[in-house]
N, C-alpha and C positions, 0 to 999 in steps of 0.2 A: 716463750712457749707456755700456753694455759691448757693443760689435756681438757680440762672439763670445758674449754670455748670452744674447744674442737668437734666440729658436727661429725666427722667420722666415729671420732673418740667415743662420743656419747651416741650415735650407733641407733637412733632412734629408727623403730620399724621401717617405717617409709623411706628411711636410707640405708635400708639395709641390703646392699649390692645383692648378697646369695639370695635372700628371699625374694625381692623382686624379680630376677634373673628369672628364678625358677616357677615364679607364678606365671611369666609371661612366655614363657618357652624357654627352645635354646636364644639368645640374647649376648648381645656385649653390653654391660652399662657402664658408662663414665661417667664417675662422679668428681669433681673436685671440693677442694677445702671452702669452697661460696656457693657450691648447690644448695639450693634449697629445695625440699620436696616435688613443688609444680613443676622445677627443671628437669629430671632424670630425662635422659635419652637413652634410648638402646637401636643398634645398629642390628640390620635384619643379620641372619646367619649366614646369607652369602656374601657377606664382609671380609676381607680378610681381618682374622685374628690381632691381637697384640704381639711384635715380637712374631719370629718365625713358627709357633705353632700350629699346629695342623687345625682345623675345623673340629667343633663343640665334639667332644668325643663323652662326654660324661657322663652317666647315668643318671639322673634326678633324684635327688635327693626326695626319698618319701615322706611322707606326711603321718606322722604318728599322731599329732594332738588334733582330735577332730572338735567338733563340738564344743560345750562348755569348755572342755580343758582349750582347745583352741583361742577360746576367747578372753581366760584367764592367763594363756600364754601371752597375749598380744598386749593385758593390758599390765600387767609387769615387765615386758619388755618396753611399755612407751613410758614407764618411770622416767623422769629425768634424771642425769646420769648415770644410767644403765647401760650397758654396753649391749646388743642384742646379737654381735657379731661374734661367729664361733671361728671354727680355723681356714673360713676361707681366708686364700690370700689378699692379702693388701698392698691394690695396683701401685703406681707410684703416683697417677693422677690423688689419691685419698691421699697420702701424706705431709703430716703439717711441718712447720719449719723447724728445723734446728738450729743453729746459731751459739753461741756462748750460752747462753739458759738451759738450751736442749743437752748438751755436754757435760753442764753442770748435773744437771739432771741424774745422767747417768752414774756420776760418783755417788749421788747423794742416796738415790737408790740401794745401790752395792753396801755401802758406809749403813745405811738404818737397817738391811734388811740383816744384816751381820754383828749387828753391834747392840747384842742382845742376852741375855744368861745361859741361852742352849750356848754359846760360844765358850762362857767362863767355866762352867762346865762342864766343855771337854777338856779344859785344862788343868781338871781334876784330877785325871787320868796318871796325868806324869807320874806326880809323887805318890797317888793313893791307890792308883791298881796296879801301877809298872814301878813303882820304888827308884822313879828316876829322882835324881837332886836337880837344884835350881837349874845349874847350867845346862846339864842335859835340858832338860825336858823345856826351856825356853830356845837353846837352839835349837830344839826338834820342830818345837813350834814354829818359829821363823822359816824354816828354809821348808814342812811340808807343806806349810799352807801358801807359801808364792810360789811351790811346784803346783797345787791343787788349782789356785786362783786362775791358775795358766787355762785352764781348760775350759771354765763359764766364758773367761774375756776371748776367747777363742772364737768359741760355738756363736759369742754373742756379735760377730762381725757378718752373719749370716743374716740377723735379723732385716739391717738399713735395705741392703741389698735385694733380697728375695721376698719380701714380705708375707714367707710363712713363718708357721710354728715351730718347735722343734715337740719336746713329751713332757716329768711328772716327780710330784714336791713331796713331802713330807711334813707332817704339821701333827702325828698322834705327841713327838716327843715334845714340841712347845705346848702342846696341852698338859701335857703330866708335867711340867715345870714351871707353868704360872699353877694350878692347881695344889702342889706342894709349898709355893711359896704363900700364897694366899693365905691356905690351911693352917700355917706357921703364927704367920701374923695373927689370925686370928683366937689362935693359943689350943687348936683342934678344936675350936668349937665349931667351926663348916669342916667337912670333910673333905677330903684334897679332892674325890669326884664334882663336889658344886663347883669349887675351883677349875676343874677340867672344862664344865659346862659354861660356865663365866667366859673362858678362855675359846673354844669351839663356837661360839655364838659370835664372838667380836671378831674374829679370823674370817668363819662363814659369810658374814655382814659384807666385808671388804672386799673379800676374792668373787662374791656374786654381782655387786656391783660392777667390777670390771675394768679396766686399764687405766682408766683415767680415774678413777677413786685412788687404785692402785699407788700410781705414781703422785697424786698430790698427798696422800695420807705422806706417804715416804719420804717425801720431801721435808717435812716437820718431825715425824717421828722421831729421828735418833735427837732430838735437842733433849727431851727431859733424860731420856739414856743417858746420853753425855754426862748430863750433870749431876744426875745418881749416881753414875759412877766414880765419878772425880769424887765424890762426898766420902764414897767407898773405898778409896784410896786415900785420902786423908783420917778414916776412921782404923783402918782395920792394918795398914802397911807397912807400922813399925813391927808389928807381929810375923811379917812376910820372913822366913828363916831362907836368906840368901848364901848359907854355907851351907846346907843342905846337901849331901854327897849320893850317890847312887848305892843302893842298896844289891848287895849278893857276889857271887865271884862273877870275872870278866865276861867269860860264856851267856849267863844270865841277865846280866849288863845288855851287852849288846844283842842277844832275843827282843830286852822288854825295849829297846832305843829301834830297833826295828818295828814292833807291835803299834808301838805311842804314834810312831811316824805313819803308821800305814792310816790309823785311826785319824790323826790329824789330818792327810791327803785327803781322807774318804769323807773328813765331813764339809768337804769345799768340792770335792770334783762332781759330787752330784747333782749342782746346780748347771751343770754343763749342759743338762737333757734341757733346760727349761730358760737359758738365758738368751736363746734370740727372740723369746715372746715377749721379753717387754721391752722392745724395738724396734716392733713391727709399723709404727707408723712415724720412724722417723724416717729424713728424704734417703733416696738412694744414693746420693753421692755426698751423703756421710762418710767422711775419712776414717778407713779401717784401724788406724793406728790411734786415732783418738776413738772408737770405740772399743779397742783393746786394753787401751792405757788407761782408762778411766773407770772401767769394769773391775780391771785387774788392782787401781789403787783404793779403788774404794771400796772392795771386797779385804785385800789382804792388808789394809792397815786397822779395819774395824777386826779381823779375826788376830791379830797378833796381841792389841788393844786388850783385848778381851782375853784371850789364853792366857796372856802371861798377870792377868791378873787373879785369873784361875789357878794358875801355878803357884802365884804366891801364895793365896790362901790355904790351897791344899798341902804346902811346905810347913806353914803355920798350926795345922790341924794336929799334929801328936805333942803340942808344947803349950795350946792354948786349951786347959780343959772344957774352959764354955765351948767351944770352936768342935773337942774331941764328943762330947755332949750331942750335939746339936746335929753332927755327921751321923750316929749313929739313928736321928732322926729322919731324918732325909737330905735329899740336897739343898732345898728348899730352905730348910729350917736352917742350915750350916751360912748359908747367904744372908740371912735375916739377923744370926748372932754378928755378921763381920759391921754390923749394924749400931752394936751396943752402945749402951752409953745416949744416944742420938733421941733416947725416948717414940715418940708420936713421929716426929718426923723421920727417923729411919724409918719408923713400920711404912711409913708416904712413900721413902725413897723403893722398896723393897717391892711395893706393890707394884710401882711404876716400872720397875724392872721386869716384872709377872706379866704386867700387860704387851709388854713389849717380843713377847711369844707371838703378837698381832705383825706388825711388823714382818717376821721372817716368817711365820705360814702362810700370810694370806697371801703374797704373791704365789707360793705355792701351790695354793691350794688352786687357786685362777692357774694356774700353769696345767695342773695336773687334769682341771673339765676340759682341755683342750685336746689332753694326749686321749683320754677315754672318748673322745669324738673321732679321732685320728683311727680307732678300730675297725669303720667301716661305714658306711653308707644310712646305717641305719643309728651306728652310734652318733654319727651327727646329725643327724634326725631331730635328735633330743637339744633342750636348748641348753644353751652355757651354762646359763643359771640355774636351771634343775641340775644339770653335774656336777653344779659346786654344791647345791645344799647334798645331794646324795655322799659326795666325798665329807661334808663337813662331818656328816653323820657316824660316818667309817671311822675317821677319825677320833670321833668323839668317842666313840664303845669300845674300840681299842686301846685309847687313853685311859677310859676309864679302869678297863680289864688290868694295863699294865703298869697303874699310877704306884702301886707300891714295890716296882721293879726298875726301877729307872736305869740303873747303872747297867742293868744286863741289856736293856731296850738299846740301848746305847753301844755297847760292845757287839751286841748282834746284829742290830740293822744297818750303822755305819759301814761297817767294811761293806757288809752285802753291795751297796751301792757304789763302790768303785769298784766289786766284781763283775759286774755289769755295765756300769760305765766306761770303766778303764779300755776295754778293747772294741766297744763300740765308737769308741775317740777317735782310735788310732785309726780305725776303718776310716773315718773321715776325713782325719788329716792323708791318710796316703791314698783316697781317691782324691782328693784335692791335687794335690800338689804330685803325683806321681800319671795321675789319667785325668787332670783337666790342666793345671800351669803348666807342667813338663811340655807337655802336647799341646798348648795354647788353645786348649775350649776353656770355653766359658760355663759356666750351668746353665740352664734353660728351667728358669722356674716356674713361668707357664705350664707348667708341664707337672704340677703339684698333683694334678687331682686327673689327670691321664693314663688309666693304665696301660695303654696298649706304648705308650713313651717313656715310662720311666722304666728303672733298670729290672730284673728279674730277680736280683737279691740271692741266687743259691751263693754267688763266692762267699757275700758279705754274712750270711745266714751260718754258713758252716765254718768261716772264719771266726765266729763270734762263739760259736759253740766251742769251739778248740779254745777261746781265749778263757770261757768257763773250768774248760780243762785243766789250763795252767791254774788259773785260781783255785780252783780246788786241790788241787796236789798242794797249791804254797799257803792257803788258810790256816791260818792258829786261831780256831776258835774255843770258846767254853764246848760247845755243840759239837765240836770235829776238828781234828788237825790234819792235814796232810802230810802224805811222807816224806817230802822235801822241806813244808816248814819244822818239822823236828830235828833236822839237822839243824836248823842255824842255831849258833850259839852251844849244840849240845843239848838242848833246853825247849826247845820252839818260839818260831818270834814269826810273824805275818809275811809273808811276802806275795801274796796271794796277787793282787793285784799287777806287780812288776811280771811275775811272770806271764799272765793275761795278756800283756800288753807286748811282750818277747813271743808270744806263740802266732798273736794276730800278725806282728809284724814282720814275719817270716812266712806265713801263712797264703794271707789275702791278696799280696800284689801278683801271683803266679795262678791263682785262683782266677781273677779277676781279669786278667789278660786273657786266660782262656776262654770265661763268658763272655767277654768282649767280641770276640773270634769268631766264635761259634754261634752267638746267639745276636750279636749287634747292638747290643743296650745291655 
């Protein structure tokens, strides 16, 4: 499997299903993996549809870019390996093979997108914000991040099947952490913002280009990772203090072994919103269990990899004074001394690690032009590639604003994202399996871009609302704690999220049955 030989993949104007579609009217067109332009057919509208849906019910999509901008659209979408295709669905006729490569694919994905310095980290956290010792905060790591890992290999069994999207990435914090690293090596002579810009530029690059850059960058990526890292463990390891003990009385203990855990979960589950879009044009009768298993190991063996060598380092940090030095620098700079000794070629290893922020945004950031199209009619209007350089930008000024705040960026926005992930899961898993397997429906994914057939959303609207409710009462934040995380421990410790996930799931299946009832969808 070559995504870039793939004509869907590369997405060029003239195969671009929606936009022909809709230039021509309402329309079916069938394309396969051997059309070539002169081929497209489309079948008049009194056709029966694909699949038991009802007749073209859609609004058209408007035409924002007229004129010059129209023509400057067209000819950056006929880039070669451009992707021009935003979140319409991808029939099953468009999808290319999967096979042993395609499978591979998907570990190697998970494995590069994860196996990165935003991971090492967060395994900072343990010993240097939570005062966990080795064994905590390495256990904590193992068991939240293959509870977190659960959720993308989950979400990402939707993609083969249905060949829509799901939503939206984060990339401000991989900017402020090649940008501190860069800035390091450099001895502060670039400022960790050029760093930022360095970092925002080769992320944007990638996620504009589009699925198939996507997936073959990733495919190679984690190789110089890997072996920075191993360099990094061989330099820095015997310094790793693995009797390290948990810091405070027991109360305080088990708050911060709560907090470390939520933080860990939270920076894996919110890949969940965005993992069936790089899926979307493998075949339909892709085995769900090997897109589970493969999401799931090569996400939670690159995040364990990487925390617990976060863990070490940050164990090492009050006994190595270059190490104590350097933290007080930034994180950036703390990565670059685990380096020493190594001359030029650490500074090589250190950089490679900075760049490697490329890696885990820019599929992001390609995830996230899809959920801002997913707004509305007019927000898919706009093309993919204007939405990623518009996000790239976001990110970039946000980075730049937050570059000398990392450690709060990081305690703030993490959890946020499984407060809002966490019970919009659940919503999924128990429409699944309690109102389509239980009751033997199927989904009807024809039915993406159908208002008057998909559901009406108040159960799941006000189910998710209520899941915000528990998270809010169970959040331990710098910013806010709620009354129930104060009890744990005596002290406060997160649990924001679990109880999100206890409110929806009591919540939404009695909700739901009613609008089912009452309203039919």
């Amino acid at each position: 499997m070559n995504p870039l030989k793939h004509p869907v993949a590369k997405q060029v104007p003239e195969l671009d299903i929606e936009k022909y579609a809709e230039s021509q009217g309402p329309t079916q067109v069938k394309i396969t993996a051997n059309t070539d332009a002169s081929e497209i057919s489309h079948i008049a509208t009194s056709s029966p549809p694909l699949g038991n849906s009802a007749p073209h019910e859609v609004v058209p999509t408007p035409v924002l870019l007229k004129g010059k901008l129209g023509e400057w659209n067209e000819k950056i979408e006929g880039l070669a390996g451009l992707e021009a295709r935003g979140i319409t669905r991808v029939l099953p006729g468009e999808k290319h093979g999967g096979g042993t490569r395609g499978h591979l694919q998907m570990f190697l994905l998970w494995f590069s997108l994860n196996l990165v310095a935003n991971s090492i980290i967060t395994g900072f956290f343990g010993p240097l914000v939570f005062g966990l010792g080795w064994k905590d905060s390495v256990l904590i790591v193992i068991f939240a991040t293959a509870l977190g890992a659960c959720g993308p290999a989950y979400t990402a069994t939707f993609g083969p099947e249905s060949g829509n999207r799901t939503m939206i990435g984060f990339g401000i914090i991989g900017c402020i952490i090649a940008g501190q690293i860069i800035s390091a090596v450099n001895g502060g002579g670039l400022t960790i913002a050029v760093g930022c810009i360095i970092a925002a530029i080769c992320i944007g690059l990638v996620a504009t280009f589009g699925i198939a850059i996507v997936h073959t960058f990733e495919r190679y990526a984690f190789i110089p990772q890997l072996i920075c890292l191993f360099v990094l463990i061989g330099s820095a390891a015997e310094d790793f203090d693995h009797s390290s003990a948990s810091q405070g009385p027991r109360g305080t203990i088990i708050a911060n072994r709560c907090s470390f855990f939520a933080l860990q979960y939270a920076s894996v589950v919110g890949f969940s919103a965005v993992a069936a879009d790089f899926y979307v044009y493998y075949p339909v009768n892709t085995p769900k269990y090997i897109t589970f298993w493969t999401t799931f190991s090569g996400t939670w063996l690159a995040l364990i990899f990487c925390n617990i060598i976060g863990v070490g380092i940050a164990t090492g940090v009050p006994n190595v004074p270059e190490w104590t030095d350097a933290y007080e620098v930034s994180s950036g700079a703390l990565l670059l001394a685990t380096y020493r000794g190594l001359g030029g070629f650490g500074d090589l290893c250190v950089i490679i690690l900075a760049l490697g922020s490329v890696t885990n945004n820019a599929p992001c950031t390609y995830a996230a032009a899809l959920t801002f199209q997913a707004l509305g009619r007019y927000a898919k209007a706009i093309p993919r590639w204007l939405w990623c350089v518009f996000i790239t930008i976001i990110e970039l000024v946000c980075s730049i604003a937050g570059r000398n705040h990392l450690f709060a960026v990081f305690q703030n926005f993490l959890p946020v994202m499984s407060y809002w992930v966490s019970p919009w899961l659940m919503i999924v898993l128990e429409e699944q399996f309690l109102f389509h397997y239980l009751q033997g429906k199927s989904f009807d994914w024809t039915a993406w871009e159908h208002k008057k057939r998909l559901p009406i959303g108040l159960a799941a609207l006000f189910a998710w609302l209520c899941g915000w409710a528990g998270a809010i009462i169970g959040m331990e934040q710098i910013w806010y704690q709620g009354p129930v995380a104060l009890k744990v421990g005596g002290y406060g410790g997160d649990i924001g999220a679990w109880l999100s996930i206890a409110f929806v799931c009591v919540i939404y299946p009695p909700l739901r049955y009613i609008e089912l009832n009452r309203l039919g969808r």
